[in-house]
N, C-alpha and C positions, 0 to 999 in steps of 0.2 A: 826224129821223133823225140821228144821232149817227155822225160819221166821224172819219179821222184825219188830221192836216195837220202842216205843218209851221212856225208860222206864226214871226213874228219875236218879236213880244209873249212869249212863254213858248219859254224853248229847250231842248234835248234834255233828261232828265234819266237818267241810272240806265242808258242807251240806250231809254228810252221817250220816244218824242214825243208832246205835247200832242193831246187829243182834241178834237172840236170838235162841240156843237150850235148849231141856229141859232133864236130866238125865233122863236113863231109870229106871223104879220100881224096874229092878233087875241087877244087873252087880258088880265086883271087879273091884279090882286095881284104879292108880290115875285119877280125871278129866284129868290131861293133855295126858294118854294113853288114854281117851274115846275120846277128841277132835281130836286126831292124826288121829285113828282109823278112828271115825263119819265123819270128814270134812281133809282130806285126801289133799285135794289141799294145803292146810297147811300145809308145814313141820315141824318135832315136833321141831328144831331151833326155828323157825318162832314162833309156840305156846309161849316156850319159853321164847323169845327175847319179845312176846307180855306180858307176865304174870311180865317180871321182870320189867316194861315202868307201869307196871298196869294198862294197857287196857284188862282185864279179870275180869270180877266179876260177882260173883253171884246176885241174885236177892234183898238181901238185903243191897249191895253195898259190901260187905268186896271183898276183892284181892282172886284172885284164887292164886292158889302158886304151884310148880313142882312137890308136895308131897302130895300135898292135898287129899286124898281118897272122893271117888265117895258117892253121897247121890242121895237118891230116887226122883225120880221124881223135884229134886232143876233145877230153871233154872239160866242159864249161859250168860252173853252177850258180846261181842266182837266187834273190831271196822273190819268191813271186808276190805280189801283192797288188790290191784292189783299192781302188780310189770308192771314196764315198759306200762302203756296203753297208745294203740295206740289214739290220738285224732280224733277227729271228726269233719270237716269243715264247719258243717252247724248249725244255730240259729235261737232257737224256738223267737217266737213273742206272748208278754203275749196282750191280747185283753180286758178284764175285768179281775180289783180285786177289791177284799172289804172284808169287814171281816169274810167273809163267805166261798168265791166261788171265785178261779182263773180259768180263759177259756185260753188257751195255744193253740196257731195255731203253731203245729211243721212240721217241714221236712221230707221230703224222711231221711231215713236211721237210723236217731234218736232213740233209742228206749226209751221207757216210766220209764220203772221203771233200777236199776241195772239188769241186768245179761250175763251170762257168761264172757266174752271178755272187760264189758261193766259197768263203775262204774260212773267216774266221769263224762264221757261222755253217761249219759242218761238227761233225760227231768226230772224228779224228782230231781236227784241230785244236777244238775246243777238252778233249781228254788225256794231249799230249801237255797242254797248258797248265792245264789246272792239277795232274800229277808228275809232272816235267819227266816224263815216260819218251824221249829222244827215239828211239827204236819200234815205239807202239808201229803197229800194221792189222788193218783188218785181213782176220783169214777168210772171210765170207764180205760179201754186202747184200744187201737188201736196199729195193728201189728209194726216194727220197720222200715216196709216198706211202711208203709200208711202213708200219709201227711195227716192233719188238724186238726181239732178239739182234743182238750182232753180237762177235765173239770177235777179238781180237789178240796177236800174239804180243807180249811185252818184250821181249828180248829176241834179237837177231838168231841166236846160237840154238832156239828150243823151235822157232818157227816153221820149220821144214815139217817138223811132227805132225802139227796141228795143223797145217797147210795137206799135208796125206792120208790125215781122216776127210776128206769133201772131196778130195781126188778121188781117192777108193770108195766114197759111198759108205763111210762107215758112221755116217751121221744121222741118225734120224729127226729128222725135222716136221714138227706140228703147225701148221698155220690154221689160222680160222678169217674165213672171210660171209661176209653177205648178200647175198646176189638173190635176182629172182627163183620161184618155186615153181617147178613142173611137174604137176604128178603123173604124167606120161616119162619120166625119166628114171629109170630104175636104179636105186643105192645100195648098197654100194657097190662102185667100179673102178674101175682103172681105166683112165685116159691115155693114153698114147699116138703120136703124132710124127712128122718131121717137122721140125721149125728153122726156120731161115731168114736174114734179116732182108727185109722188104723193102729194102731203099731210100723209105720214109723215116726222116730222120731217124730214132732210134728202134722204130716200131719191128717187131716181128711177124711173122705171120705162116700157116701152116701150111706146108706143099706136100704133093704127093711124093712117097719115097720111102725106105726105111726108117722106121720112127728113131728118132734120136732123145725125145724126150718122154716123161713118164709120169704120172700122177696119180697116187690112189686116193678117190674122194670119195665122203659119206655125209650123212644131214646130221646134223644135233637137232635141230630143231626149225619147225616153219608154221607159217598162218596161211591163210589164203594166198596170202602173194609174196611171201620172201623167204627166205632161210639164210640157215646158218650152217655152212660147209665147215667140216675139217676136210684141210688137203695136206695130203705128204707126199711133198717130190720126190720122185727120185732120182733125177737128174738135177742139173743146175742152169736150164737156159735162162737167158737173159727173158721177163717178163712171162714165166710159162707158165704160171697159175693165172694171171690173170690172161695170154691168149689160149688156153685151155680150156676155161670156163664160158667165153666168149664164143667159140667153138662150137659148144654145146647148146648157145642161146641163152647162156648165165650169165650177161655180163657184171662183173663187179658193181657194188652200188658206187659210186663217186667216181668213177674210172674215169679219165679223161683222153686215154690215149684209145680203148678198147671199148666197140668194135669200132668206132671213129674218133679222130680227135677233136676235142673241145675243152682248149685251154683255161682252166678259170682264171680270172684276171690278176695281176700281181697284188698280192697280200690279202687275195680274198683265200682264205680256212674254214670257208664255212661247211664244205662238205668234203671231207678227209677221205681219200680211200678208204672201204671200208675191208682190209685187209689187215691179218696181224701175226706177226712172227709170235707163237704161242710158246715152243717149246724145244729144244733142241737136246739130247741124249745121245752120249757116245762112251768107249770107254778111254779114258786117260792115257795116253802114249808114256808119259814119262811114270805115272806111279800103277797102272793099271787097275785103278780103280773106277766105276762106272761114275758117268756126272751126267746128273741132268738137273737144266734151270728151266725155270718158268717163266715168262713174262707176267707184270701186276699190273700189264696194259688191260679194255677192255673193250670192245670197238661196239658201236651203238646201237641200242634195240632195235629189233625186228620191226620196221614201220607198219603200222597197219594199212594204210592205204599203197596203191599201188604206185 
C-alpha cells in the first residue's frame, strides 16, 4: 500500500511531498520490476527516466538504480506526478493561519488531498506551495464536491492534538445543504443509521444493525419544493449527510452519486452540490481557548420550481 510521508531523504517539490511504498517481506527480482509491477500507472520508461533524475530512493537516501535487487520490507519514495493535468478554475480562501492550524474555505469541485485525475490541482497541494508549509496535513476532509470548511495541521509535532478533537467528537460541525421539501417530515430530528460501503465504487449505503452514524437535522428555510437543512454530524462516515438525507427521500440537489449515480461530464460545473461545510467550533488543545470559523461560502437559492 502506497501512502504519503514526509520524509527527510526527498523534500517537498512543486508543494507535492514524496510518496512512499514499502518492499514486501518476500519477493525476487529488481525494485524497479516491483515498482512497474506495484504501481502500474507508471510505465517502467517513466520509473526509469525517474531513477536515472534520482527522484527514487530508498529510505536512507541512497538512489534506487535499474538493477538494484529487492530487500524486505526497505521503503521506497518517489515524487508522484501527472502527465498533462487538466486545471481547475476555482480558489480555495485561507480564513486563519498560525503556527499551528490553517482553516481553508474551498470550492465546489476542489478536492482536498491528491488523487486520481488530481495532483496539483487539489487544496493540499496547492497550500503547501503557495506557503512552502512541507508538513501541512489535513485533520478532516470533506468530499471534492462539498464546499467550505477544511482545517488542516501545520506542523508534525502539534497534529496529534487536533487530529483528537474529531476522534473524540469534540468538534461541532455546521453544514448547510439543499434538498427537497416534505411537510409530512417532522424538524427537527436526529437521523441515525448503520452505514457500510456498498461495493459500488466509493458509494455507501444503509444496512440493518446498530447505527454507527448520527446526524441532527432542521430546516432554515423552504418554498413549496425545496429547503435548506442545517445538519450536524456527529459521526464522521464517509458520504453520511448526503446518504442520510437520501434515506429520508431528500436527496441533495446536484448529487450525482445519491440515491443513483450520474456522473456529469468532465468539466461540466454547472450544478455543484449543493452542500456546504458552514462552520466548525471547538475548543483549542494547545491554548484552551474556544475557535470557531465560518465559511463566506454560500450555496444557491432555493429554486422555485421543482
Amino acid at each position: 500500500m502506497h501512502n504519503t510521508h514526509d520524509p527527510k531523504v526527498l523534500p517537498m517539490r512543486d508543494g507535492v511531498s514524496p510518496s512512499c511504498v514499502v518492499l514486501p517481506t518476500r519477493g525476487q527480482g529488481s525494485m524497479l520490476d516491483f515498482l512497474t509491477e506495484r504501481l502500474p500507472a507508471v510505465t517502467r520508461a517513466q520509473w526509469l527516466a525517474r531513477m536515472e533524475a534520482g527522484e527514487v530512493v530508498d529510505e536512507h537516501g541512497q538512489r534506487v538504480t535499474p538493477g538494484r535487487a529487492m530487500a524486505a520490507g526497505l521503503r521506497l519514495y518517489y515524487y508522484r506526478a501527472l502527465v498533462d493535468e487538466v486545471p481547475l478554475p476555482f480558489e480555495a480562501e485561507v480564513l486563519f493561519r498560525d503556527a499551528h492550524l490553517l482553516v481553508a474555505d474551498k470550492p465546489h469541485f476542489l478536492p482536498v488531498v491528491p488523487a486520481g485525475r488530481f495532483l496539483q490541482n487539489s487544496l493540499l497541494v496547492r497550500l503547501k506551495r503557495k506557503y512552502d508549509l512541507p508538513e501541512l496535513s489535513p485533520i478532516h476532509r470533506i468530499d471534492r464536491e462539498t464546499a467550505g470548511l477544511v482545517l488542516f495541521s501545520v506542523q508534525r509535532p502539534t497534529r496529534g492534538l487536533y487530529q483528537g478533537l474529531f476522534r473524540d467528537r469534540a468538534v461541532q460541525k455546521r453544514y448547510e445543504a439543499v434538498a427537497p421539501w416534505n411537510a409530512g417530515l417532522r424538524f427537527p430530528r436526529e437521523h441515525a443509521s448503520r452505514m457500510e460501503e456498498s461495493g459500488h465504487f466509493f458509494r455507501m449505503h444503509e444496512v440493518p444493525g446498530e447505527p454507527n452514524s448520527f446526524t441532527h437535522m432542521d430546516v432554515l428555510e423552504h418554498n413549496a419544493h425545496w429547503a435548506r437543512y442545517a445538519l450536524a454530524p456527529v459521526s464522521g462516515r464517509r458520504h453520511q449527510l448526503r446518504v442520510h438525507m437520501a434515506a429520508l427521500g431528500l436527496p441533495l440537489r446536484g448529487d450525482t452519486l445519491y440515491p443513483e449515480v450520474n456522473d456529469a461530464p468532465e468539466g461540466d460545473y454547472s450544478n455543484p452540490l449543493q452542500l456546504l461545510a458552514r462552520s466548525v467550533a471547538f475548543e483549542d488543545p494547545l491554548t484552551g481557548k474556544p475557535r470557531c470559523f465560518e465559511s463566506r461560502r454560500h450555496l444557491q437559492p432555493l429554486p422555485a420550481e421543482k
